[in-house]
N, C-alpha and C positions, 0 to 999 in steps of 0.2 A: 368447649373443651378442646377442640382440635388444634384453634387460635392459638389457647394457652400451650398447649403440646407444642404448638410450630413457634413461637416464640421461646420459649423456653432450650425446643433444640437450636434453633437461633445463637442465640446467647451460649451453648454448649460449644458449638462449632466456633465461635468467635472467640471464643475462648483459649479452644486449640490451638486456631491458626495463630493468637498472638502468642502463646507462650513457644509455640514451636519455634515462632521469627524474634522471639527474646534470644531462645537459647544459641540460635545461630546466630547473631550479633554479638552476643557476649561471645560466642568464641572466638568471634574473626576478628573485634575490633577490640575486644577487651575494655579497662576503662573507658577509650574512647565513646563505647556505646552506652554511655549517662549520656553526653549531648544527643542522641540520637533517640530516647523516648519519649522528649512530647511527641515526634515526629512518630513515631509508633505506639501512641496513643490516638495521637490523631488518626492515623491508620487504621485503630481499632472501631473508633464510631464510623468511619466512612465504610469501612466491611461490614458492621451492624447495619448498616440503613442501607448498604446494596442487597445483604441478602434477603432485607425485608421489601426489598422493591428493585427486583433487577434491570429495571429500565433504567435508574440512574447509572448501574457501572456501564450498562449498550453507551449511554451519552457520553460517559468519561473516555469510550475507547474511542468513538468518531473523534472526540477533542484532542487525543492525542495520538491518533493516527501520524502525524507526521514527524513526532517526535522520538525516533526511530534509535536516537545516538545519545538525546539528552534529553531526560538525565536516563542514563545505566549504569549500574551497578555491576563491576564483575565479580563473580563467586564461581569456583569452582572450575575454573577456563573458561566460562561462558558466560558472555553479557546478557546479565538480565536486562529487559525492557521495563519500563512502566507499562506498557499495554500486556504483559507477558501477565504481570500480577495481577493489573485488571479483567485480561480475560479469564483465567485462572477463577478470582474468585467470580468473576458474573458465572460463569457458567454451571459454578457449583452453586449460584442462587437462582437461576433458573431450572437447574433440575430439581433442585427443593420445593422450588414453587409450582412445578407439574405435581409434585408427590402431596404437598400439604392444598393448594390451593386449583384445583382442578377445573374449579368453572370459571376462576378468570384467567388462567394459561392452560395452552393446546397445544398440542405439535400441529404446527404449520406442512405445508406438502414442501418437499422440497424433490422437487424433479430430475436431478440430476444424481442422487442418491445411487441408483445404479451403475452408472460410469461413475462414480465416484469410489464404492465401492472395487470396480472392475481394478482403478485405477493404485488404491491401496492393496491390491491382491499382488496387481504387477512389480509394483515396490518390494512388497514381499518375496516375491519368487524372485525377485532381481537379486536379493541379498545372498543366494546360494550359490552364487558365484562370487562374492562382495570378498575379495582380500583382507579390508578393512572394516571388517564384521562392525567393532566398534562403533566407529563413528557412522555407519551404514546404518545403523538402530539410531544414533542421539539425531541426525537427519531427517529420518524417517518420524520418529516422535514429535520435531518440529514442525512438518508436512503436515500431521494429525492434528497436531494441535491449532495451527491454523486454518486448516480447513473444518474444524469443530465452531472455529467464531464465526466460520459464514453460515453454518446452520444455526448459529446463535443471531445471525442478521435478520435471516427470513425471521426468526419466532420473534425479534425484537417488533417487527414492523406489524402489528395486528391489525391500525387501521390509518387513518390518513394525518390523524393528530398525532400520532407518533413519527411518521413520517415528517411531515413538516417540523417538530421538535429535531430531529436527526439531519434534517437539511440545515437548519439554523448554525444547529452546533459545527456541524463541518464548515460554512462558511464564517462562520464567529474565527474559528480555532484558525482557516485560512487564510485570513487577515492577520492573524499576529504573527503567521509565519511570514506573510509578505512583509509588514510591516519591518520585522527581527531581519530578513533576506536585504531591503535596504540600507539598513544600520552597519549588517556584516560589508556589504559591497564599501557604504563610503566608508567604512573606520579602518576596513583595511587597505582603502587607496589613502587614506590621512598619516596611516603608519600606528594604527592604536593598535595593539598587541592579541596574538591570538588567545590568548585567555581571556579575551574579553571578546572578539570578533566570532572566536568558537570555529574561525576556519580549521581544514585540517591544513598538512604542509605542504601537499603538491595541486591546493587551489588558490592558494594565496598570489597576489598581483606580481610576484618573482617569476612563475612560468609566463603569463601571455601577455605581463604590463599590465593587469587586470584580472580582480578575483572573481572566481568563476561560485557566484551564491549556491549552496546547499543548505542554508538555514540550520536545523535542527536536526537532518538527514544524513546519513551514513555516506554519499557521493549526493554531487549536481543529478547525477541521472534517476535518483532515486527520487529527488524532490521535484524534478520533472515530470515522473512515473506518478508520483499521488498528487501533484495541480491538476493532471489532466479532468480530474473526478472532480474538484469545483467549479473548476473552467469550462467544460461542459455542460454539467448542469444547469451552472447559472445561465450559459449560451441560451439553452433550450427554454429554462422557463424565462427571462428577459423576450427572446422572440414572438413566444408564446404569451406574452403580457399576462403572466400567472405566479403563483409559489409567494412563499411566509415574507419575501423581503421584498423593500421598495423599489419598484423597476430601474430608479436613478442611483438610489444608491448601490444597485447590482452592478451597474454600470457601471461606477468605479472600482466596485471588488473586483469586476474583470478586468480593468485596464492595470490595477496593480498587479494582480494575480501573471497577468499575460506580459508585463512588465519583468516581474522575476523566474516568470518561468524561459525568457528567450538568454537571463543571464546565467544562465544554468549553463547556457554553451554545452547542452547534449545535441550530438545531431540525432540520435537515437529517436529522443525526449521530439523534435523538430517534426519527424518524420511520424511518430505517433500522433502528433500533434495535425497533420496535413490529412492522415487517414479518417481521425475521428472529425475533423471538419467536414471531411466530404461525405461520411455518414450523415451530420445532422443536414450540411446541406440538402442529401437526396431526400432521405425523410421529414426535412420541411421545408422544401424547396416553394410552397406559395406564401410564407410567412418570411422565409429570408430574402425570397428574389422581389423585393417592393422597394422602390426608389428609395424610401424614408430608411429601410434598414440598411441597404448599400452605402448612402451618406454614413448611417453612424458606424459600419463597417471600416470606411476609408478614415473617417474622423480617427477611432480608434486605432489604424494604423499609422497615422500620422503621430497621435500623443504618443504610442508607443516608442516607434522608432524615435522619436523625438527623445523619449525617457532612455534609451538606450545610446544612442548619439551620445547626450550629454553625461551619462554617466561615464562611456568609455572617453570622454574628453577630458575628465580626470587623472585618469589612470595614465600611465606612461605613452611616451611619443609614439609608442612600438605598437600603442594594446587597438586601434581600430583595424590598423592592416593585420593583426595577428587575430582579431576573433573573426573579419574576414577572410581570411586565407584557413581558419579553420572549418570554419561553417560550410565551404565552397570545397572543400578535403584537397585544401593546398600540401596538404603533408599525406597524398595517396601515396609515395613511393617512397619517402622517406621517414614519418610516424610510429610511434611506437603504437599509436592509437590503433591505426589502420591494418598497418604490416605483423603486429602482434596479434592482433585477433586471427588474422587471418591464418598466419601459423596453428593456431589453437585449434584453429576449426580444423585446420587438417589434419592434426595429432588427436583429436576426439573422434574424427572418423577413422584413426586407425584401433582407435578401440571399439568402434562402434562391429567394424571388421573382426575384429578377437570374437566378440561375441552378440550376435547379432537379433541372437533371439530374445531371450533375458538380459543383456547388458552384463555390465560389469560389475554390478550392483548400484546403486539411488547412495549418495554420496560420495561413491569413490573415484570416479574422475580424476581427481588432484591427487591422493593417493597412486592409483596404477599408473600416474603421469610422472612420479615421483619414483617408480620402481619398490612401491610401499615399506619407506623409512620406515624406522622404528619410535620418533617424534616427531610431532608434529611441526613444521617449518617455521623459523621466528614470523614471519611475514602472512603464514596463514597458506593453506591450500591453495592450488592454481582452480581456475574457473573458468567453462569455455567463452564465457561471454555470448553466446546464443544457448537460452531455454531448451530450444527442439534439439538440438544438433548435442544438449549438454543429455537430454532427458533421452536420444537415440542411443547416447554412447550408453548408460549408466545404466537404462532398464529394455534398453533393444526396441524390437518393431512392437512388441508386445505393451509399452509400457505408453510407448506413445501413442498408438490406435487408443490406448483408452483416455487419453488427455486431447485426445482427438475428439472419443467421444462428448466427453465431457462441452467442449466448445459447441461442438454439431449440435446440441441438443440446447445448450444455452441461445443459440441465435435461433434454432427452429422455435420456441417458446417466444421469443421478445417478438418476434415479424407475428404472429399468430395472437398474440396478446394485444400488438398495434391495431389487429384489423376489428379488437373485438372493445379496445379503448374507446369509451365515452366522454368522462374525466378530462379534459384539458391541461390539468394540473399532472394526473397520473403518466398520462400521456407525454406529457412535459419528462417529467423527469426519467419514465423509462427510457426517451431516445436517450437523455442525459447519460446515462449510465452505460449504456450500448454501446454508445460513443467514445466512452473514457473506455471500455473493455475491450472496443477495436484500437484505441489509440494504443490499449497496455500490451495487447497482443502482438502487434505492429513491432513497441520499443522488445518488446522479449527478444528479437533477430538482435541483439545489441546488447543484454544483460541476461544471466543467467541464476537467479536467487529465487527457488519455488516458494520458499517459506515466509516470503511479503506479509505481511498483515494487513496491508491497506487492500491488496491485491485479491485475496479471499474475502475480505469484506465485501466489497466494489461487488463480488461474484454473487454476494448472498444477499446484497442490496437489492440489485437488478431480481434476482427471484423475486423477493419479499414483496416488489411495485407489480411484477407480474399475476403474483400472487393474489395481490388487493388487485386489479382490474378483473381479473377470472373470479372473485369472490362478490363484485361490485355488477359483473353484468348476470351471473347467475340471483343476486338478490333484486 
């Protein structure tokens, strides 16, 4: 009876959500929107069979984790994501299936719940100073609603075969970004057209003689930000001679993988990339430091650089001395890169000064930096380009001690989870994870966007394996 009841509201619910996403398509696209209902048919069965089993839409969102830019849809001034509508509904068929199916989902612990809360208070009370009241709440909503799919992470992960289903997907899904990240690099040193290469206009081979890969991603730094999470992974279980996929063919997923992430040309991306190395180094320092791993260490720098070499040999006379002279910060005193952050940073700390306790309010930055226009700027708000320095100005000392806390408490768990790890596999990937969260923490001094989704995920992965080793040595 209950079955029939949970499917039946199933079917009610899906019901809704298509005709509500009918009516808004026929308003916006009008006739247009006849070509556009198989595609929202099809929409309709993949929302039926996620809310009958929400571990498919957790899988669809690892898969499209990095497709951050394409495809979106903008509605209402705001790009929607694909992951936007997939988390959206998994999350309402995960709370369905607490309420109808109880003995096979549970709320997982999710430890950080407190500084998370702390964290959401501080936002809060940051907006009573917020000029830009507005857009301070549509911010704030995105915040929530990301940091909702990382407590959707932990409950996705119940036990080790979901785990390894979720690793697959991510490295399946990382591959065709490398693969599409190649395609982009040579079509646009051949001159094949951005509608086809998907660059945007200030990555294409016109600024450095060489296009700077962001695949599917919003900027290079951002598809630098979410490789780190394959690329370590894979680091750790490949070391570890563990995990779903074939230790040689991991081997090339890293070497392409680590191939488009150095054409990324973030030094940000570089630098997170150098910190989360030297995590998994210390933490497996007798499985890295053995002559047979060093060889394929040095091999893999040689195919790499070799893959980068020949790629920038394509590109213009100009492009090896100019991704040299950037990586090396040839452009310290004269850059817009360098010398404009640097600016930012000091005009964020003079709001940080205005208001030091609360901030300024949790989106308004660009706003109080703007002397709070009355529309919004063609080009989009300014951004400090450092997370801490953006998150000191916006919600004060207050806001950050609790995104402090939140960290302090995510690394006190994973070192205390390592000592109680059995699992070589589990163990595997939580360094994996720790590593991509020190790399991401690292690139934060470099970009300033709270609302990631790969980023909260990453956060609620790393519980979810903590979770399974404290569940694993208590059983």
């Amino acid at each position: 009876m209950k079955e029939k009841l949970y499917a039946n509201f199933v079917i009610g619910i899906v019901s809704i959500f298509v005709a509500f996403l009918m009516a808004i398509i026929i308003a916006k696209f009008a006739t247009l929107s006849i070509a556009m209902i198989p595609v929202l048919i099809l929409g309709a069965f993949l929302t039926y069979f996620i809310i009958r089993r929400p571990e498919l839409g957790w899988l669809l969102i690892i898969f499209f984790l990095p497709f951050e830019r394409v495809p979106t849809v903008a509605f209402g001034g705001v790009d929607i994501k694909i992951n936007t509508i997939l988390g959206f509904i998994t999350l309402i068929a995960w709370i369905l299936a607490l309420m109808f199916n109880a003995k096979k989902y549970k709320v997982q612990p999710y430890v950080i719940a407190i500084p998370i809360i702390l964290f959401i208070l501080a936002m809060l009370l940051s907006l009573t100073d917020a000029g830009a009241f507005t857009r301070g709440l549509m911010v704030l909503f995105f915040i929530l609603f990301t940091i909702l799919l990382s407590v959707l992470a932990v409950n996705m992960l119940s036990d080790k075969e979901q785990l390894k289903k979720t690793l697959i997907v991510l490295f399946a899904s990382s591959f065709i970004v490398g693969v599409f990240g190649l395609f982009q690099f040579g079509g646009d040193t051949v001159g094949l057209p951005q509608s086809l290469t998907l660059l945007k206009q200030g990555y294409t081979k016109v600024v450095f003689g060489f296009p700077r890969v962001q695949a599917f991603s919003m900027e290079p730094l951002y598809l630098a930000n979410y490789l780190l999470i394959p690329i370590f992974v894979g680091i750790a279980l490949f070391f570890n001679k563990t995990g779903p996929v074939p230790r040689w063919t991991l081997a090339g997923l890293l070497a392409l993988l680590i191939l488009i992430f150095v054409l990324t040309v973030s030094r940000g991306g570089y630098l997170g990339f150098i910190g989360a190395f030297a995590v998994s180094a210390i933490l497996m320092f007798r499985q890295v430091l053995t002559w047979k791993n060093i060889l394929i260490g040095l091999l893999t720098i040689v195919v790499v650089g070799y893959g980068v070499a020949f790629a920038l040999s394509k590109g213009d006379y100009r492009a090896t001395n100019e991704f040299i002279g950037h990586v090396t910060l040839g452009d310290l005193n004269r850059g817009e890169s360098i010398q404009g952050r640097l600016a930012t940073f000091r005009r964020a700390m003079q709001a940080y000064v205005e208001s030091p306790i609360i901030g300024v309010g949790i989106g308004n930055y660009g706003p109080w930096n703007k002397f709070y226009p009355d529309a919004t700027p063609k080009i989009g708000w300014d951004i400090v380009n450092n997370q801490y320095i953006e998150l000191l100005a916006e919600t004060g000392i207050v806001g950050v001690s609790a995104f402090g806390l939140i960290i302090i408490v995510l690394i006190w768990r994973t070192f205390s989870a390592l000592k109680k790890a059995k699992d070589i596999f589990l163990k595997s990937v939580l360094i994996g994870f720790f590593a991509a969260l020190v790399g991401v923490l690292i690139q934060y001094n470099f970009m300033s966007t709270l609302y990631i989704i790969h980023i909260w995920v990453l956060i609620g992965l790393l519980v979810g394996v903590q979770n399974l080793i404290f569940k694993e040595q208590k059983a």
